[in-house]
C-alpha positions in Angstrom: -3.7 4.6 -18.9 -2.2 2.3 -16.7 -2.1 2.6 -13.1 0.9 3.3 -10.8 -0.5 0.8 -7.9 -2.1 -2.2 -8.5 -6.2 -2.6 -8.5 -5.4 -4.9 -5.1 -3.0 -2.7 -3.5 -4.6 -0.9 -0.1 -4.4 2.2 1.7 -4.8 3.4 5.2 -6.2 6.2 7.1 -5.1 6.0 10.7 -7.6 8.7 13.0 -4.8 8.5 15.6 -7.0 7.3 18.4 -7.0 3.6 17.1 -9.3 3.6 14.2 -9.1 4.1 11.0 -10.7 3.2 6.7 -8.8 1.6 4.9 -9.4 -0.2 1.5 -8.2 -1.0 -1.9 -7.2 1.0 -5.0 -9.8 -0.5 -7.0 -12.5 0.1 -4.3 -13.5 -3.6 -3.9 -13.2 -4.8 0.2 -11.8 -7.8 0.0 -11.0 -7.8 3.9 -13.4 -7.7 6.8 -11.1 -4.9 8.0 -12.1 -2.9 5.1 -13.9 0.1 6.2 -14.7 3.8 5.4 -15.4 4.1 9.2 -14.0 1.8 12.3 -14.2 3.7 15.0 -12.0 3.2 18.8 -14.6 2.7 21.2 -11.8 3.1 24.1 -9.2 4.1 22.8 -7.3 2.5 21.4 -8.9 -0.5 21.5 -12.6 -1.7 21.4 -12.8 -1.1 17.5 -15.9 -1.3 15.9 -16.8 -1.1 12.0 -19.7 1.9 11.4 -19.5 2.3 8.1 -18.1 -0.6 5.9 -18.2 1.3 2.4 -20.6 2.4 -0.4 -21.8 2.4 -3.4 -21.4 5.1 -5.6 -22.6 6.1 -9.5 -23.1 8.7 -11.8 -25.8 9.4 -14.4 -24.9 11.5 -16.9 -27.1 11.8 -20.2 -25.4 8.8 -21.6 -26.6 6.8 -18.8 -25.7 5.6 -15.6 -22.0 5.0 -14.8 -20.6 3.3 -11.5 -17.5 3.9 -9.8 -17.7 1.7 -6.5 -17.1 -2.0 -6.9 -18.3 -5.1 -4.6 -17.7 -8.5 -4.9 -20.3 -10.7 -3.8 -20.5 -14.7 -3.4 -19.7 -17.2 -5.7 -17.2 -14.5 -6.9 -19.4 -11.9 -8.8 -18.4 -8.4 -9.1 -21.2 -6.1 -9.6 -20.7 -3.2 -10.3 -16.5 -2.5 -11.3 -16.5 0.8 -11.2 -12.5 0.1 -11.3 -13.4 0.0 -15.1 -13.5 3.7 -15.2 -10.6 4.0 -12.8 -7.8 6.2 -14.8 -6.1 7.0 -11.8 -4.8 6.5 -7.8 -2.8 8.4 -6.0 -2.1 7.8 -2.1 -0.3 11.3 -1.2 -1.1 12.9 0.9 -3.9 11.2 1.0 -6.2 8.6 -1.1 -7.4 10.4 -4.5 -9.3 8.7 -7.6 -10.2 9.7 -10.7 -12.7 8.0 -12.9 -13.6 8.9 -16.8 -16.8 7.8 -17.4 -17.5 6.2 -20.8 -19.6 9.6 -22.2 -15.3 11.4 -21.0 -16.9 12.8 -17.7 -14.0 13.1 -15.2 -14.8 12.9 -11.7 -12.4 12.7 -8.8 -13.4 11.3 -5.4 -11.2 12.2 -2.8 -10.7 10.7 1.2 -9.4 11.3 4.5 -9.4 10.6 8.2 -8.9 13.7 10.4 -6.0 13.5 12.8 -7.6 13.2 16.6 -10.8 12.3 15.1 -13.4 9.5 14.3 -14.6 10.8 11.2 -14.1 10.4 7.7 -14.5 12.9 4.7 -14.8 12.4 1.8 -15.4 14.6 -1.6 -16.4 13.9 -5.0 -15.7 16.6 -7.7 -16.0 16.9 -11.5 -13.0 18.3 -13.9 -15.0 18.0 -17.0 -18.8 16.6 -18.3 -20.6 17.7 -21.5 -24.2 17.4 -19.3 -25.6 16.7 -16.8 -24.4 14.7 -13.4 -26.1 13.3 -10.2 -23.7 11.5 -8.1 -25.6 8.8 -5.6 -24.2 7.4 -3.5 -25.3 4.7 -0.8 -24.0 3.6 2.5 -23.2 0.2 3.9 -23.9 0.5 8.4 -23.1 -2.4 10.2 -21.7 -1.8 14.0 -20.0 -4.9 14.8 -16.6 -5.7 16.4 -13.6 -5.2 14.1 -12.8 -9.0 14.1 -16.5 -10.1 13.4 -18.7 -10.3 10.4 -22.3 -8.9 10.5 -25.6 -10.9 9.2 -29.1 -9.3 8.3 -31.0 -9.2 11.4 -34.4 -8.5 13.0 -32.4 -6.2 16.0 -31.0 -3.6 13.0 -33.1 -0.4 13.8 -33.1 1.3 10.6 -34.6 4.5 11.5 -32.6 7.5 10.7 -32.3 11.1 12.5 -32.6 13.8 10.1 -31.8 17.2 11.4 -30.8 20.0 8.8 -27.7 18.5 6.7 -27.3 16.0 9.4 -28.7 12.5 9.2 -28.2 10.0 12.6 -28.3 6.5 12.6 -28.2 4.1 15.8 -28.4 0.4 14.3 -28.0 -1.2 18.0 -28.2 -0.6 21.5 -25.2 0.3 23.2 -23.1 0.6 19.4 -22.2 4.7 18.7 -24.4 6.0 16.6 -23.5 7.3 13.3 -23.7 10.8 11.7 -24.1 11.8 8.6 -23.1 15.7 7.4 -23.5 16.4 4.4 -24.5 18.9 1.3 -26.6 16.3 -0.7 -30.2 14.9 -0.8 -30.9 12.2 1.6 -34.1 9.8 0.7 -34.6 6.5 3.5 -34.6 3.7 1.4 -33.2 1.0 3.7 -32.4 -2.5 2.4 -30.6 -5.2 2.9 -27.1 -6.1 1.0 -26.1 -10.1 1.0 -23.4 -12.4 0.8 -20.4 -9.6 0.4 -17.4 -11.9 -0.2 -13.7 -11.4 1.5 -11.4 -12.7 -0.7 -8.6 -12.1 1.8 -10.3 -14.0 4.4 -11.4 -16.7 2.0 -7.4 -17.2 1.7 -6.9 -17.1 4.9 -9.6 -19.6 5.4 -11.8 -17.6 7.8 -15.5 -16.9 7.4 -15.1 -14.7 4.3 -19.0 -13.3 3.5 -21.3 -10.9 5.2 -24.6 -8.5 5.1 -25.0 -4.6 5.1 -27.6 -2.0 5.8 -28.2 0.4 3.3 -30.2 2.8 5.0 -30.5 5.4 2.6 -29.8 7.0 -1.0 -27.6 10.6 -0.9 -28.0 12.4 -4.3 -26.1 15.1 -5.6 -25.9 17.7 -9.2 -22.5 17.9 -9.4 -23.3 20.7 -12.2 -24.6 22.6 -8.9 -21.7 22.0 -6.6 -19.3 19.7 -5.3 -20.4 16.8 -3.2 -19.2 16.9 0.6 -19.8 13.8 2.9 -18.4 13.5 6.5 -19.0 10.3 8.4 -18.7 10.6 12.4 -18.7 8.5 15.3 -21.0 9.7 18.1 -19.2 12.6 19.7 -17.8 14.1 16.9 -20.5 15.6 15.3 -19.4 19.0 16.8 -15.9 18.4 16.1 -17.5 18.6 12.3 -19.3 21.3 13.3 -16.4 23.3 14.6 -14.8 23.4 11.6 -17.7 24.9 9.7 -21.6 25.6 9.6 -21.9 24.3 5.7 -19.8 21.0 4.7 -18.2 22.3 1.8 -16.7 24.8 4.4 -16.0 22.7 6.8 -13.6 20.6 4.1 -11.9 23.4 2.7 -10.8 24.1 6.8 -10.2 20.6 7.8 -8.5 19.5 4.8 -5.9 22.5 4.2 -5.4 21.8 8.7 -4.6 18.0 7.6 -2.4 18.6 5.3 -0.3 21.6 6.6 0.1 18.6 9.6 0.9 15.8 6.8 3.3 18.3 5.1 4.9 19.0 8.2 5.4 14.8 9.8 8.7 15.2 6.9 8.9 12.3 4.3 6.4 9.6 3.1 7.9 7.6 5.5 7.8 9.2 8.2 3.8 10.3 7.4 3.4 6.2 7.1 5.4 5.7 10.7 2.6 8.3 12.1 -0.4 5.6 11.2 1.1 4.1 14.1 1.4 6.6 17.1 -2.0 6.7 18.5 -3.5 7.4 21.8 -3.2 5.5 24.8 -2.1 5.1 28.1 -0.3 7.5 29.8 -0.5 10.3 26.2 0.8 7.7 23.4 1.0 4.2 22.3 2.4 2.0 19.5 -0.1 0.1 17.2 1.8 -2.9 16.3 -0.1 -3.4 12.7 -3.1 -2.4 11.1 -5.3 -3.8 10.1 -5.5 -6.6 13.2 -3.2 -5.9 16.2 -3.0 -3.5 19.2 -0.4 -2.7 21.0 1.7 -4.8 22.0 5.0 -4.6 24.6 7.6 -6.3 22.1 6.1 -4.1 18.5 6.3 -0.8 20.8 9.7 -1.5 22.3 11.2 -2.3 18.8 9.7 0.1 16.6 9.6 3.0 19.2 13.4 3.4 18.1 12.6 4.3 14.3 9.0 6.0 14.7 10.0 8.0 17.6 13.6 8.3 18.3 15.1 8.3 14.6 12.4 10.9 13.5 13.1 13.4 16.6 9.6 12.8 18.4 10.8 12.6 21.3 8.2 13.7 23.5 6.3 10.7 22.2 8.8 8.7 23.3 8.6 9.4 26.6 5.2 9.2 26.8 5.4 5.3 26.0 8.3 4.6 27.8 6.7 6.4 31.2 3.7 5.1 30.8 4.7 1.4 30.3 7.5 2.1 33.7 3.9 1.5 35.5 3.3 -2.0 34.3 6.3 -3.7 35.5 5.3 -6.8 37.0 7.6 -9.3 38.8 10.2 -7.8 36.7 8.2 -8.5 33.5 6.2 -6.0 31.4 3.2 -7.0 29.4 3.5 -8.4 26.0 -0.4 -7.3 25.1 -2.9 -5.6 25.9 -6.7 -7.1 24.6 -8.7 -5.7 22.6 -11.4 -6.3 24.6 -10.9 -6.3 28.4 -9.1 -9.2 30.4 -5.9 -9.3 31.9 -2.2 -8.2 30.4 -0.6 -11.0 28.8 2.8 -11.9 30.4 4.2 -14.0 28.1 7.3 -12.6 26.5 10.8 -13.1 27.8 12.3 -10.3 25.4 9.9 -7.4 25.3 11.5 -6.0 28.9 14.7 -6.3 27.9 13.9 -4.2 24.5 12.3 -2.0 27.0 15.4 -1.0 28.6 17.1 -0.7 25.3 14.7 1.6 24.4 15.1 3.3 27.2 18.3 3.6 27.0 18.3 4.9 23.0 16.0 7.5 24.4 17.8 8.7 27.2 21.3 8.9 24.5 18.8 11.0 22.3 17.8 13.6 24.7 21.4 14.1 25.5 22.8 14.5 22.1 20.0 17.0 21.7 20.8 18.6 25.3 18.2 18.2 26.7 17.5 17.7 30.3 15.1 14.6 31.4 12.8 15.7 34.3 14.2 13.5 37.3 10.6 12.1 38.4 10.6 10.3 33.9 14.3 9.6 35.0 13.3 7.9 38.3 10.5 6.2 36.4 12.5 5.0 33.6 15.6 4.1 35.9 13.8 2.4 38.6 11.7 -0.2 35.5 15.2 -1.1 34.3 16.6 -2.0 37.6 13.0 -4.1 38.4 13.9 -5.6 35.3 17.1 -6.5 35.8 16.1 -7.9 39.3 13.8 -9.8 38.6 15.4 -11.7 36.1 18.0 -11.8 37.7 16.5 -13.5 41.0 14.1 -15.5 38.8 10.6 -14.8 37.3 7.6 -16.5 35.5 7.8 -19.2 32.5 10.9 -20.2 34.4 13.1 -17.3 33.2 16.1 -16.7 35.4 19.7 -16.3 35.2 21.7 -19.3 35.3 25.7 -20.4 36.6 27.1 -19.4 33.7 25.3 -15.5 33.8 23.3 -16.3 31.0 19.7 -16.4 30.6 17.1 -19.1 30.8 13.9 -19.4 29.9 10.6 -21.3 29.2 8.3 -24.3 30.0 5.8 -26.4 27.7 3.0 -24.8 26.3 4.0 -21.3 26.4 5.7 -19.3 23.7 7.8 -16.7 24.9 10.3 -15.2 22.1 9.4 -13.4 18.5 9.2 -16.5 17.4 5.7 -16.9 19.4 3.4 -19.0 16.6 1.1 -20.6 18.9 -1.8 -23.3 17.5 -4.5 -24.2 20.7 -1.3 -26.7 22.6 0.9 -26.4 19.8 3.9 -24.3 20.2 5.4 -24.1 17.0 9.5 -23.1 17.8 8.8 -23.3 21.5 13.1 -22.4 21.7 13.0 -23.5 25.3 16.1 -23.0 26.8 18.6 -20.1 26.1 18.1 -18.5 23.1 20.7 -16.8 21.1 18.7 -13.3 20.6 17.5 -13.4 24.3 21.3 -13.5 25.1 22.4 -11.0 23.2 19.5 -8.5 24.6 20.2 -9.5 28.3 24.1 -8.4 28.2 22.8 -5.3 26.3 20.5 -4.4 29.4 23.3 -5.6 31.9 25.4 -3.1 30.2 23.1 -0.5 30.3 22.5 -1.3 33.9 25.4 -1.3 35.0 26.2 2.4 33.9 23.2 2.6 36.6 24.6 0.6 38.9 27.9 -0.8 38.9 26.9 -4.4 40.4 25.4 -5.3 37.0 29.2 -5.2 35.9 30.3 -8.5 37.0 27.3 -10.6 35.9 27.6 -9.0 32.4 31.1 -9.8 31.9 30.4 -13.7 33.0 27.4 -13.8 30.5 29.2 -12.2 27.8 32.0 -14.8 28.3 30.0 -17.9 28.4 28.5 -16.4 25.0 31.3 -16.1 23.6 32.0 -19.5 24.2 28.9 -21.7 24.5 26.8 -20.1 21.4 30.0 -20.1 18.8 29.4 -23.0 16.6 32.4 -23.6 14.3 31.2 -26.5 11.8 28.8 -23.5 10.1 31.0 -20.3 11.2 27.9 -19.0 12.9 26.0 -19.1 15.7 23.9 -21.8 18.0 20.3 -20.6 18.0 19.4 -22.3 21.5 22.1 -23.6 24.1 20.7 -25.9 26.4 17.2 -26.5 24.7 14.7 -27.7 26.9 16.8 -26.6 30.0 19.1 -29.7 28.9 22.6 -28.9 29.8 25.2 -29.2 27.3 23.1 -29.4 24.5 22.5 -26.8 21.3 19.6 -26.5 18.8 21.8 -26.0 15.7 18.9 -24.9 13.4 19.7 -22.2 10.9 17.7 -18.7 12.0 18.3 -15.3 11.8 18.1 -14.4 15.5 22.0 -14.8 15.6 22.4 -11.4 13.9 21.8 -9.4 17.2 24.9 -10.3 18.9 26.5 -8.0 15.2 24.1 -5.7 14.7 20.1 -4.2 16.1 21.5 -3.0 19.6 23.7 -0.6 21.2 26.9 -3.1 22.5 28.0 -5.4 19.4 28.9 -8.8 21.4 30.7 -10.7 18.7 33.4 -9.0 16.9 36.5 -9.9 14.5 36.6 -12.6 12.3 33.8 -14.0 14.1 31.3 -11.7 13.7 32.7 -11.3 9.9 31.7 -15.2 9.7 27.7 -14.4 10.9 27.3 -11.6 8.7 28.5 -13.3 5.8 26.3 -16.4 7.1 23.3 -14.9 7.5 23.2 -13.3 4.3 24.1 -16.3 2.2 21.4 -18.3 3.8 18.7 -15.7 4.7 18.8 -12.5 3.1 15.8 -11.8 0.8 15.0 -8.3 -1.4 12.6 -7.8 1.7 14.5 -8.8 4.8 15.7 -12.5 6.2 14.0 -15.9 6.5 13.1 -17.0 9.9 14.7 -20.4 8.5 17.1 -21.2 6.3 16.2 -23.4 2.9 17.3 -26.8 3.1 16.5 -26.6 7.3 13.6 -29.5 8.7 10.6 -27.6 8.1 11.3 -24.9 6.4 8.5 -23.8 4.7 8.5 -21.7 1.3 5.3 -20.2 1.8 2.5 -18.6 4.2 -0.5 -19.3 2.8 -3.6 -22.0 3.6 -5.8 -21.6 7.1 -4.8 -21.1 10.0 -2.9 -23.9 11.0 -0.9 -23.8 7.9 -0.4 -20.2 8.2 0.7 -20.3 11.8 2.9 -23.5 10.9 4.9 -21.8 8.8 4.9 -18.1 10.4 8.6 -18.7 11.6 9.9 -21.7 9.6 11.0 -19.3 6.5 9.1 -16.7 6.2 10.8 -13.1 5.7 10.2 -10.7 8.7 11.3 -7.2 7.3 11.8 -5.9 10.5 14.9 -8.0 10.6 16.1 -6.1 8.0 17.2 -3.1 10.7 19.9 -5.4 12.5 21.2 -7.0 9.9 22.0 -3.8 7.9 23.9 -2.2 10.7 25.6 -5.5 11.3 26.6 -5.9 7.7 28.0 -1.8 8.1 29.9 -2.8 11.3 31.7 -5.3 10.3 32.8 -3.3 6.9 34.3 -0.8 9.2 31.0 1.5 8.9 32.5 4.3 6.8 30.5 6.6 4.7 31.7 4.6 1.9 30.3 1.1 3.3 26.6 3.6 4.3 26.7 4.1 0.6 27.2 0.9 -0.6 24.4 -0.3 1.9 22.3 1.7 1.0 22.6 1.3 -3.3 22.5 -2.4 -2.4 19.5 -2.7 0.2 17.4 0.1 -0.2 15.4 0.1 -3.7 13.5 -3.0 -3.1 12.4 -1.4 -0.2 11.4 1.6 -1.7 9.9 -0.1 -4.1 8.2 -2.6 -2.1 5.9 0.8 -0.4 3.9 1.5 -3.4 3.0 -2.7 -3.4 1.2 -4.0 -0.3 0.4 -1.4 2.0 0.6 1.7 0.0 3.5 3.6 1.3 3.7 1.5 4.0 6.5 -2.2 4.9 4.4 -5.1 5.2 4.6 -7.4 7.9 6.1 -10.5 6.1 6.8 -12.3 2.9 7.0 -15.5 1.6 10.5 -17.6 2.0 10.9 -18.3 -1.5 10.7 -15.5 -4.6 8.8 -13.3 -6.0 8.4 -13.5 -2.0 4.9 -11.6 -2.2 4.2 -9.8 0.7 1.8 -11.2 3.5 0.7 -10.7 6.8 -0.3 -7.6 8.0 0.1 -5.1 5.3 0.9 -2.1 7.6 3.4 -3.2 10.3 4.9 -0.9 12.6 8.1 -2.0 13.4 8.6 -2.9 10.1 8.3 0.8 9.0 10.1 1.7 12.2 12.9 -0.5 11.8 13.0 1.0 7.9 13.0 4.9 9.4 16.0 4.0 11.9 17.8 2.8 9.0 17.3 5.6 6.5 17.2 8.8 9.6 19.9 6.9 11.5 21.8 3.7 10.8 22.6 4.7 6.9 22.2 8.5 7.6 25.1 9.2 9.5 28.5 7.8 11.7 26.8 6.9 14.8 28.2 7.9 18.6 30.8 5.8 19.4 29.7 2.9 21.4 29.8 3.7 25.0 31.3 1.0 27.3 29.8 -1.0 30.1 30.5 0.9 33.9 33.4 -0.8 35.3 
């Protein structure tokens, strides 16, 4: 039978506190990411890999039959369990089932817990002509997410058994891990070596590592199913809570999780969950799994599809209060590390999505009526007009308003837009200067500040009207992507990019309208458009690249010279719809036209999920982070608001 996914594809549990497993429909980890449990020390960062997998078989009176898989270095798989895979299914969560060679069928079924660092995970039969002892064994590590683990002397291998609960503390000052289960545990701890990454092999990263197997669990699957939870130190009880005997305590846990999953709406919307995780203040954005954290420009962006187009609301404002706080100098934090140290500063656009978001929030709570308590209205009123201030007076990296109301920004060595590819000095599109998106974002907070406070007004319509003329660049019938590169007056980088589409389409005030903004639309599609968003560069450009792929270096060297971002894909849909004349007719077409690869793009990367980006040139196989959250987000305000109905009409700027 052949599968619906392919044997590469990988799905993702998110525990909404910053952890999560995730893995591959065959069962083979080919990331160092790939984990049954990575736990959120401090959530949500500080993430730690507990468990990295198993191995798993069945002996039936034909033999023994495996259904795990590992590869190990020089590229030797053993076992392939995959083999015996008949089938995957990813909703609502990840399900197998394996016919063993004697016809025994055996599903084996897993799920992270919302609000939880556990994992559980069950393995049943639906037929076998004998008997059946499932064994399965554990892989422990305890290392930082990012890291690969080695055999060591320091690996204390002793193991805690109490009842159906087996504890195991490999290091000083990692959690502990607990084992619940109703099978046999025997200690039989050895070391695995050499598992090979074959992600991180591409990537050209350190790509092998060493597990601890601590122990063998056995069960007769004739007897009873076989239960196995996996928690992080803590949340044993919350295990416990949900029932005395495991078998119980799945029954409960798993008909709780999926009343919740049922409940989140559409796939889509259970995918744009994954993302919404704890963190300062109630909630934060995750900007991608499996690598990132949350990060001001991913949370500003995608905030608008995962919360806003999907009525959550009160998440919403949970982000957007809690990041009011951080403003600093008139700047708000681009990221926050993993691992301690200071906010990073460097972004020139993520405050100014800030204030559109805040903005698209406040215009949601009033179409719903709903009142906004005046101390969040104070909060979110008083960031905008910090904002506003302080790049309006002037501000780090040398951003500042300028004569003509428009906005500057940059120096050497610092990479401050989207476009933020960075290798040790190298700044890869360093788009010093005034870039065209960075416009286009500033007169959308000036308009939105000046409904606040009417002496915005004047310096929005100066900026507007030097955009109008300074970025309009009639040999191509588009527009400029930088005016006055490198702070050199007079001057335009005439490169071919999609960041143009803004001043049509991705924010509340359309700056370019008519024949004009006919001309960009029409532009950007003929040069950029892909079946999974637009190019960062258009073909034919000086370095455009038609792939990401190679180490680093390469990678990051192309990241922004052609690669497809799908996240693009938000703006320029609405822009194509606007300048159609946005009817229900035009929504249609749009949506016939754009929307299948898309649809069918979810069941290829990240399972149900929009990858982060593709490469420039077709089949334009997905890359990056498989799991991107403005990607998804930017997807859900398309298909819950864009495409799904005639927006409000566009309010005007105070006057």
């Amino acid at each position: 039978m052949a599968l619906a996914f392919a044997k590469d594809a990988e799905w993702l549990e998110s525990d909404g506190l910053g952890g999560f497993a995730s893995g591959t429909v065959c069962g083979r980890r080919t990331r160092r990411y790939h984990a049954i449990l990575l736990t959120a020390t401090e959530p949500p960062s500080g993430r730690m890999v507990l468990v990295g997998g198993f191995d798993a078989s069945v002996e039936t009176p034909a033999g023994t039959h495996w259904i795990s898989s590992q590869l190990y270095a020089p590229d030797v798989v053993a076992p392939d369990g995959a083999d015996f895979l008949e089938s995957f299914q990813s909703e609502l969560w990840p399900q197998w089932t394996y016919r063993l060679a004697d016809g025994t069928l055996l599903e084996q079924e897993l799920f992270v817990p919302h609000d939880a660092s556990v994992v559980a995970i069950r393995w049943r039969l639906r037929s076998v002509s004998g008997s059946a002892t499932l064994r399965v064994r554990p892989f422990l590590s305890g290392r930082g997410y990012h890291s690969l683990h080695h055999e060591n002397s320091a690996f204390c291998t002793d193991a805690q058994v109490a009842g159906n609960a087996i504890c195991w503390r490999p290091y000083q000052g990692v959690p502990s891990t607990t084992a619940i289960t109703n099978g046999r545990y025997d200690h039989q701890p050895v070391w695995y070596r050499n598992f090979l990454y074959e992600r991180e092999r591409d990537r050209g990263l350190d790509d092998t590592e060493d597990l601890m197997a601590p122990g063998i669990f056995s069960w007769d699957l004739r007897a009873s199913e076989a239960v196995c939870f996996f928690a992080t130190e803590g949340y044993e009880a919350t295990v416990r809570h949900w029932g005395a005997e495991p078998s119980a305590a799945f029954a409960e846990i798993s008909g709780l999780e999926q009343d919740r999953r049922q409940a989140l709406g559409s796939r889509l919307h259970r995918a744009g969950d994954a993302y919404l995780v704890a963190g300062r203040g109630g909630k934060t954005v995750l900007a991608g799994f499996p690598w990132f954290t949350d990060w001001g420009r991913d949370t500003f962006i995608a905030l608008r599809g995962l919360c806003l187009a999907t009525d959550r609301l009160d998440d919403a404002r949970d982000i957007l209060v809690a990041w009011a706080g951080t403003v600093d100098c008139g700047m708000l934090p681009n990221r926050f590390p993993d691992q301690g140290g200071q906010p990073e500063f460097n972004s020139v656009d993520a405050s100014l999505w800030y204030i559109i978001a805040c903005h698209d929030y406040l215009e949601a709570m009033n179409r719903q009526g709903r009142s906004v308590p005046r101390a969040d209205r104070a909060a979110l009123t008083g960031a905008i007009e910090a904002i506003l201030k302080g790049y309006s007076e002037g501000t780090r990296y040398q951003i500042g308003r300028t004569e003509d109301g428009l906005l500057a920004a940059g120096q050497p060595g610092v990479q401050l837009t989207w476009m933020d590819a960075k290798v040790g000095d190298w700044v890869v599109t360093p788009r010093i200067g005034k870039p065209v998106e960075v416009q286009a974002l500033w007169l959308n907070a000036l308009a939105i500040g000046s409904r606040l406070n009417k002496a915005w007004k004047p310096l929005f319509d100066a900026g507007l009207s030097s955009f109008e003329s300074r970025f309009w660049n009639p040999a191509t019938g588009s527009l400029f992507d930088v005016v006055d590169p490198d702070h050199m007056p007079n001057t335009v980088d005439d490169m071919f990019r999609p960041n143009q589409i803004f001043a049509v389409g991705g924010l509340p005030w359309q700056l370019i309208k008519g024949q004009r903004a006919r001309q960009i639309v029409h532009a950007v599609e003929a040069r950029l458009w892909t079946s999974l968003g637009l190019r960062s560069l258009a073909p034919g450009c000086p370095n455009y690249a038609p792939h990401y792929q190679g180490a680093v270096r390469e990678r990051d060297g192309s990241y922004h010279q052609g690669t497809v971002w799908p996240w693009l894909t938000g703006a320029f849909i609405e822009a194509w719809i606007r300048v159609r004349g946005n009817t229900d007719e035009v929504r249609r077409v749009a949506r016939e036209q754009f929307l299948p690869a898309f649809e069918r793009h979810l069941d290829t990367a990240g399972i149900g999920h929009v990858s982060e980006i593709a490469d420039a040139d077709a089949p334009h196989t997905p890359r990056g982070c498989p799991f991107q959250a403005w990607s998804v987000g930017e997807l859900l305000r398309l298909t819950h608001g864009v495409l799904a109905e005639q927006p409000a009409a566009e309010p005007p700027p105070a006057r």
